[in-house]
C-alpha positions as CSV (number, residue, x, y, z in Angstrom):
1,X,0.0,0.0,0.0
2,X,1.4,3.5,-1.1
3,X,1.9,5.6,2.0
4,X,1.2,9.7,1.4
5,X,3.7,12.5,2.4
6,X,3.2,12.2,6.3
7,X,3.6,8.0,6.4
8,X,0.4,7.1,6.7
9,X,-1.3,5.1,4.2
10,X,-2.8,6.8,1.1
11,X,-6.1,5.7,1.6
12,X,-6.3,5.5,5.8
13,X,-8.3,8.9,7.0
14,X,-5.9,10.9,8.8
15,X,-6.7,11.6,12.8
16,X,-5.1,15.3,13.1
17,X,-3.8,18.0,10.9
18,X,-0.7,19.2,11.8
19,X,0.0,23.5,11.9
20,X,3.1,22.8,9.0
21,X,0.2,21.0,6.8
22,X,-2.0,23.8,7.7
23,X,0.7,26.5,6.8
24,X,1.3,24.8,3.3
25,X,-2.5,24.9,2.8
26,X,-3.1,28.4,3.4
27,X,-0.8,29.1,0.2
28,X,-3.6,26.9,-1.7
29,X,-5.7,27.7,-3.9
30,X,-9.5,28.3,-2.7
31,X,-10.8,25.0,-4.3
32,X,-7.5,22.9,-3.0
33,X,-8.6,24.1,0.0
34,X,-11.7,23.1,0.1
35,X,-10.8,19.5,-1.5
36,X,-8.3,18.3,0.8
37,X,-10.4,19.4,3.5
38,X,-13.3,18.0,2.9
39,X,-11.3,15.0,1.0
40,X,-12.8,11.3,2.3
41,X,-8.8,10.8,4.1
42,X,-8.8,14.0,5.1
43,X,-12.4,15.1,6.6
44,X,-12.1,13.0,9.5
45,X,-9.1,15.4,10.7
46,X,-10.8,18.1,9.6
47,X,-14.0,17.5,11.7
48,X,-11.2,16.8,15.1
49,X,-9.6,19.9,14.5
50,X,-12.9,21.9,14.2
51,X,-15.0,19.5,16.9
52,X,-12.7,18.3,19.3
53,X,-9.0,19.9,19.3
54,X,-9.7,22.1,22.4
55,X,-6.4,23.6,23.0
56,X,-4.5,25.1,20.4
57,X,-2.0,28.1,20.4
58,X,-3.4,31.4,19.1
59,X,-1.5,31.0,16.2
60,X,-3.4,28.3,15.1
61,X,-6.6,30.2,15.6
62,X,-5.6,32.8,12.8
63,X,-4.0,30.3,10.6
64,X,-7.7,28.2,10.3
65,X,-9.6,31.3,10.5
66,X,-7.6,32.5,7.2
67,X,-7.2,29.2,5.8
68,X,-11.6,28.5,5.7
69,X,-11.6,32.4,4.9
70,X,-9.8,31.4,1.6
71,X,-12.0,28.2,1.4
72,X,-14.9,30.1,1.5
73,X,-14.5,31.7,-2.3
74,X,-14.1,28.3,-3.3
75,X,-16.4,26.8,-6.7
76,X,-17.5,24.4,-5.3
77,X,-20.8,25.2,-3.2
78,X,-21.3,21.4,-2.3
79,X,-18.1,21.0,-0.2
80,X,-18.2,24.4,1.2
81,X,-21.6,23.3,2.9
82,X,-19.8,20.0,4.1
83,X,-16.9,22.4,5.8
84,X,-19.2,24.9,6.9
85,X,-21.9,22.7,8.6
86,X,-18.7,21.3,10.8
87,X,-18.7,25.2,12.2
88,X,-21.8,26.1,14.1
89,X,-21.7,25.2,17.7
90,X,-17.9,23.9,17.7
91,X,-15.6,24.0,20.2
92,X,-13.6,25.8,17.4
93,X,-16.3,28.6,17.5
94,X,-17.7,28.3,20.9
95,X,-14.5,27.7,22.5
96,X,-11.3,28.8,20.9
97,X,-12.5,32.1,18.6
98,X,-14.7,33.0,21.0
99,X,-11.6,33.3,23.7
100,X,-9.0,34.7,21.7
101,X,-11.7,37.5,20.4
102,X,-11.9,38.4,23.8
103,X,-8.1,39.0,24.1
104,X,-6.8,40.4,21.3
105,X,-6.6,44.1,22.6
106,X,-4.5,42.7,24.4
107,X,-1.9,40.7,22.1
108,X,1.1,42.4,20.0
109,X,0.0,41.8,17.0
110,X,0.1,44.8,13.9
111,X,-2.3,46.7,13.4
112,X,-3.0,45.5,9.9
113,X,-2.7,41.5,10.5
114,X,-5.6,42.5,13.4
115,X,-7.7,43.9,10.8
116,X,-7.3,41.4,7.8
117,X,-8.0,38.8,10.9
118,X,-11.1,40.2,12.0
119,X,-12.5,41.0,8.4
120,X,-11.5,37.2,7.8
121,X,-13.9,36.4,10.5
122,X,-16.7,39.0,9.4
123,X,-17.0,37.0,6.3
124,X,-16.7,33.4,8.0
125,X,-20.2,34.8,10.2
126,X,-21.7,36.3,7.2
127,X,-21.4,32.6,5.5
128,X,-22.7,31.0,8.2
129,X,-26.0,33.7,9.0
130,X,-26.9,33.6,5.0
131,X,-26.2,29.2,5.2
132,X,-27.5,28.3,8.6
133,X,-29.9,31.3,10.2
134,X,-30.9,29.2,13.0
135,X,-27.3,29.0,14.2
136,X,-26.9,32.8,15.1
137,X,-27.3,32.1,18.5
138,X,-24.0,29.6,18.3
139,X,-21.8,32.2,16.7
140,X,-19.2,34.3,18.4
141,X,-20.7,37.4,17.2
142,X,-21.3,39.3,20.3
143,X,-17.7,38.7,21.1
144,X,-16.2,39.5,17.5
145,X,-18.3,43.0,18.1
146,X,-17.1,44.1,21.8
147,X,-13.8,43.0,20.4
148,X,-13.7,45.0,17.5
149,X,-15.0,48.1,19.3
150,X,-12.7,47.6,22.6
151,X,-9.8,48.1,19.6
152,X,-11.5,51.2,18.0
153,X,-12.1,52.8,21.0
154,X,-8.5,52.8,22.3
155,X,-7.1,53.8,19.3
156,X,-5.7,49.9,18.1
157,X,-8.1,50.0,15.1
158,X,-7.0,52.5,12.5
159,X,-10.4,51.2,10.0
160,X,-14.0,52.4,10.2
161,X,-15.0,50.4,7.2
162,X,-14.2,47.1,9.3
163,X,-15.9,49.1,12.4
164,X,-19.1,49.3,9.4
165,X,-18.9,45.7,8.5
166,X,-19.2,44.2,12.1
167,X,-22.0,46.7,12.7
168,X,-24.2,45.3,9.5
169,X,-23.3,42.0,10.3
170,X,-25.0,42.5,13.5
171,X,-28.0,44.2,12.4
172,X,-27.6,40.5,10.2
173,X,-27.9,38.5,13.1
174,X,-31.1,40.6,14.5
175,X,-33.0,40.5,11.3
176,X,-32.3,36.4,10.9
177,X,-33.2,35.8,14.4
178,X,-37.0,38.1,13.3
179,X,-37.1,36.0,10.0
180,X,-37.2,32.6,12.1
181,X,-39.2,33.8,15.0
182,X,-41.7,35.3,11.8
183,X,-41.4,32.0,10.1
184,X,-42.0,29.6,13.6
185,X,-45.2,31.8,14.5
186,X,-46.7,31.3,11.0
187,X,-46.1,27.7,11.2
188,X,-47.7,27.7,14.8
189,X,-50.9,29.4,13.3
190,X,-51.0,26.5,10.5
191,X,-50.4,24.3,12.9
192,X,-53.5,25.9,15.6
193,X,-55.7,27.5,12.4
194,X,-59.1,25.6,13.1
195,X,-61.0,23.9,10.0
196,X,-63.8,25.6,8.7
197,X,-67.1,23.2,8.0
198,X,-66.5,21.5,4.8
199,X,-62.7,21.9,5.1
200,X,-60.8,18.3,4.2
């Protein structure tokens, strides 16, 4: 049996991705992205990584954030919905994003890798609202927007576009979460509507 580049048998599923497989992605192409990831040896990593690989340095948070970014402008619409679906409600989300959000006025980073990190993540949560409304209660969002604006209002955000784009993604998540409560109500009125005499 052939054995890929990291020893393990070409056709075994991989268990983990490691951060130097991870870095060589990232200078990928949107739909190589998107097919090793979602690859039938390779999914099973990626759903660990995403589901169950709870502690990982921060530089691994902006590596994946960037590297499903990337993934995201991919062509084909079929895998992108495998990847994505893996996201809402992860520890990946939940967990790791949500904490290091939290923290960044706090890190060293530059000023521009902090705002091509958090546009990165503006357009992972727009993907997810316009894919999956009913997950909006599962995304960091509150925590992506008191980030954001903790770094504009000290002075560590030089951009009011990206200031813009959290705001509207937002006003996003508020006018899925009417759309679904609109949308459960008239199904509860269907549901309750009594017959009229002759009705079937």
């Amino acid at each position: 049996m052939g054995r890929g580049g990291d020893g393990t048998p070409r056709n075994q599923p991989k268990l983990k991705l490691g951060f130097g497989e991870l870095q060589a992605l990232e200078t990928k192409t949107s739909d190589e992205i998107i097919l090793h990831l979602t690859s039938s040896r390779c999914f099973q990593a990626t759903e660990y990584l995403f589901k169950q690989q709870s502690k990982i340095e921060d530089q691994w948070i902006v590596l994946i954030v960037s590297i499903v970014t990337k993934a995201c402008d991919c062509s084909s619409k079929e895998d992108l919905l495998k990847l994505l679906t893996l996201l809402p409600g992860s520890s990946f989300l939940n967990l790791l994003l949500r904490r290091y959000l939290n923290k960044l006025s706090a890190h060293n980073s530059s000023p521009l890798d902090v705002v091509v990190f958090l546009r990165n993540v503006v357009k992972i949560m727009n993907e997810l609202l316009r894919r999956f409304p009913s997950c909006y209660a599962d995304l960091p969002l509150s925590d992506l927007y008191c980030g954001t604006m903790r770094l504009s209002n000290t002075g560590q955000l030089a951009d009011d576009a990206l200031v813009t784009e959290v705001d509207e993604i937002m006003k996003l998540r508020i006018k899925k979460a009417e759309e679904l409560k609109k949308k459960e109500e008239e199904e509860r009125r269907k549901r309750t509507k009594p017959r009229r005499d002759g009705e079937i």
